[in-house]
C-alpha positions in Angstrom: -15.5 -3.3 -2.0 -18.1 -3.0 0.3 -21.6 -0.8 -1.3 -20.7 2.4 0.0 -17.2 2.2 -1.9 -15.2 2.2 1.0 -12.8 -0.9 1.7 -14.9 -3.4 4.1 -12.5 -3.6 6.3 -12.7 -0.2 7.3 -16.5 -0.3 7.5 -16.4 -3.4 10.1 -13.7 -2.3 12.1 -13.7 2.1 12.2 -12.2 1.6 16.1 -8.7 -0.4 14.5 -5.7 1.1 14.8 -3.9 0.4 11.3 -1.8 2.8 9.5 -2.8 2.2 5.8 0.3 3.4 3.6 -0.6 3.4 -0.2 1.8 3.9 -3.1 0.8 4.7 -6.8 2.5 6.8 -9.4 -1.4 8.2 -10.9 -2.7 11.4 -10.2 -5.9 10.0 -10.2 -5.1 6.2 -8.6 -4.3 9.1 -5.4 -7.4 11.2 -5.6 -9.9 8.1 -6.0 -7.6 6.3 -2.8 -8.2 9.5 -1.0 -11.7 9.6 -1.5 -12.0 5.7 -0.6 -10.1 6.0 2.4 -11.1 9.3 3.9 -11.3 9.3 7.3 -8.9 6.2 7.7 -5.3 6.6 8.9 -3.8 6.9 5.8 -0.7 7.9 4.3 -1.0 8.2 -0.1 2.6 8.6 -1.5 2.2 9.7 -5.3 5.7 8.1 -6.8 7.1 5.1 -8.6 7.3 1.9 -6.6 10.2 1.2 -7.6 12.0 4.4 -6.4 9.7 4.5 -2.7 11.8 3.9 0.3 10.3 3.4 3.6 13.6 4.6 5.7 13.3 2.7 8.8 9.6 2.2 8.9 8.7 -1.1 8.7 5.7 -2.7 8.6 3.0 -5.9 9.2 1.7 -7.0 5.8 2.9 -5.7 2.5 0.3 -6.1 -0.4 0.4 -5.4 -4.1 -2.4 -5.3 -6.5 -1.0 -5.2 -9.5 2.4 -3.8 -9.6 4.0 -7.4 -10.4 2.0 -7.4 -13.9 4.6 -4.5 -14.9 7.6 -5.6 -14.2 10.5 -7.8 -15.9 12.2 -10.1 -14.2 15.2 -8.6 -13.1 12.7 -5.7 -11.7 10.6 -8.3 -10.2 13.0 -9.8 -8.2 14.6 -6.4 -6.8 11.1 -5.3 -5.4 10.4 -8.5 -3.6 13.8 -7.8 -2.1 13.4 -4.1 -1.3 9.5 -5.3 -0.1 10.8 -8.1 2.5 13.6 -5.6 3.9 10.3 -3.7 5.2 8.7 -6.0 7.1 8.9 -6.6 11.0 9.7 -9.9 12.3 6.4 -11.9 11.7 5.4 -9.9 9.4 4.1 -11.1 5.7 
């Protein structure tokens, strides 16, 4: 986190094009992400992880901070599968 709160990322690059899309089942996870991100092109989706599906979106990196830490094993290893489904060729 960079000093003003918001993500460095976003304060080096403000002219990228990325499409941030954010998933979190807590009221308040999605309020604090909005007020992190404002101004970014982002996309907050307040619902289970486990139960999100992208359709046919797919995307360039997929990142999880934290979600693993909940999750037994069987649940473990559907996400990783349901995760890598999303990703474009290349993508990580």
């Amino acid at each position: 986190m960079a000093e003003t709160g918001r993500p460095a990322y976003l304060q080096g690059h403000a002219a990228s094009h990325i499409h941030f899309e954010c998933i979190d089942q807590e009221e308040k996870a999605i309020a604090y992400a909005r007020t992190l991100l404002g101004g970014a092109d982002v996309t907050l989706h307040m619902q289970n992880a486990l139960r999100f599906r992208p359709g046919h979106r797919r995307f360039d990196l997929v990142w999880s901070a934290g979600l693993f830490d909940y999750l037994d094993d069987r649940e473990f290893v559907l996400m990783l599968k349901v995760l890598s489904k999303t990703l474009r060729p290349g993508g990580e």
